[in-house]
C-alpha positions as CSV (number, residue, x, y, z in Angstrom):
1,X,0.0,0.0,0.0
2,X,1.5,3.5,-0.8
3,X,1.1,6.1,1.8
4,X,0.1,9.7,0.2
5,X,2.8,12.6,1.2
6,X,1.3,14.4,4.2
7,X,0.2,17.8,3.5
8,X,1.8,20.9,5.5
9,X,-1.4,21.2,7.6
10,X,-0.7,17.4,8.9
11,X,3.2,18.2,8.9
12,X,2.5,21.4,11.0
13,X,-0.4,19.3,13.3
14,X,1.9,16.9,14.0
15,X,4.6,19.6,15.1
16,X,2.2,20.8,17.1
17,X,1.3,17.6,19.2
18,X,4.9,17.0,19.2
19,X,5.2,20.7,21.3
20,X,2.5,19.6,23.6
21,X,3.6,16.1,24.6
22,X,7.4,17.8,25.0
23,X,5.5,20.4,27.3
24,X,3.3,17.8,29.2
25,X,7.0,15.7,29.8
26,X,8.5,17.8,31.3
27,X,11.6,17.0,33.1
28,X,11.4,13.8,33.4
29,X,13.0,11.8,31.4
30,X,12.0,10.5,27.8
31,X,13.2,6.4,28.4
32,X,10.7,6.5,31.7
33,X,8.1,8.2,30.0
34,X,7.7,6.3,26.5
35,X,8.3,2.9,28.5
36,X,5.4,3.8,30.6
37,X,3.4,4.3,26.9
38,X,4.8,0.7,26.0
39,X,6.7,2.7,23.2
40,X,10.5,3.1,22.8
41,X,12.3,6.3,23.3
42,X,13.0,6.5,19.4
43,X,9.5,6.8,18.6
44,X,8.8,9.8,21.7
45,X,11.4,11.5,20.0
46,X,10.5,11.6,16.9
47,X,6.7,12.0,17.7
48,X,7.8,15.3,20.0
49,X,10.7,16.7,17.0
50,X,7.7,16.1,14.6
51,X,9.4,13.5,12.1
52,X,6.5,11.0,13.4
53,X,3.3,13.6,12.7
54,X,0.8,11.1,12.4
55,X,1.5,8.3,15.5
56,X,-1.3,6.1,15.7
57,X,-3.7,6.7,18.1
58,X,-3.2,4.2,20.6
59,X,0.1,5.2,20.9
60,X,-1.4,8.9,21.8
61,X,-4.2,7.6,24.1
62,X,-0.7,5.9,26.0
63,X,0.9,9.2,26.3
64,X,-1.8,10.8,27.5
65,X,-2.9,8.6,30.1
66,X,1.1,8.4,31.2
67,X,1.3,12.0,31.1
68,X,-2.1,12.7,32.6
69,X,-3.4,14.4,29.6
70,X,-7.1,14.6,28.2
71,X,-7.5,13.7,24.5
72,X,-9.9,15.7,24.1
73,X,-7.8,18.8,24.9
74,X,-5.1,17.4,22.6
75,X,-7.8,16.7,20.0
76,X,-9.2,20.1,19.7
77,X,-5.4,22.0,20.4
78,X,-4.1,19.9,17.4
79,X,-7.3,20.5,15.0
80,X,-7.1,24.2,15.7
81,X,-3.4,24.7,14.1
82,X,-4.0,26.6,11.0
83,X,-2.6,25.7,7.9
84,X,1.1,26.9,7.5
85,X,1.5,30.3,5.2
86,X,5.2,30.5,5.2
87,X,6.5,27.2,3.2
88,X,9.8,29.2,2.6
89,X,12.5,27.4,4.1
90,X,11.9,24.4,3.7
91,X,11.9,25.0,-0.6
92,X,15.1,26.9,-0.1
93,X,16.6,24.1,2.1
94,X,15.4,21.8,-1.0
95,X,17.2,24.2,-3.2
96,X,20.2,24.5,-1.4
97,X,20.3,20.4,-0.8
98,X,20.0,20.0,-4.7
99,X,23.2,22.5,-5.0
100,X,25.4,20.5,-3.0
């Protein structure tokens, strides 16, 4: 099955989420956390940095129950992230990759 590219609404979404799990962490630390989810560390890292925007839910509903956190609030903080008007860098960083 081939996966469809994500849009930059889901790419930024998923930045987001990844800001508010980060937050919800706090200091402690990422191994204890994401073995409380029954996750690995990897996958809390790259769901917070954003290279994992669209973890499945049941790994979400395991971080929020470990980091006390409602899904609903999640749900509606993540759905209200407008889509991204500045796609700038990201073309240039394309541009400047190809040059090398």
């Amino acid at each position: 099955m081939v996966r469809n590219p994500l849009t930059p609404l889901e790419r930024e979404r998923g930045r987001h989420l990844g800001r508010l799990l980060r937050e919800a962490r706090g200091n402690r630390p990422m191994p204890e956390i994401a073995a409380a989810a029954g996750i690995s560390a990897e996958t809390l890292r790259k769901i917070e940095t954003g290279r994992a925007p669209t973890p499945a839910f049941a790994t979400i509903a395991a971080l929020a129950t470990v980091l006390d956190l409602s899904l609903d609030v999640l749900a509606a903080s993540v759905a209200a992230v407008a889509e991204p008007t500045d796609v700038g860098p990201s073309v240039t960083r394309v541009a400047v990759d190809r040059a090398a």
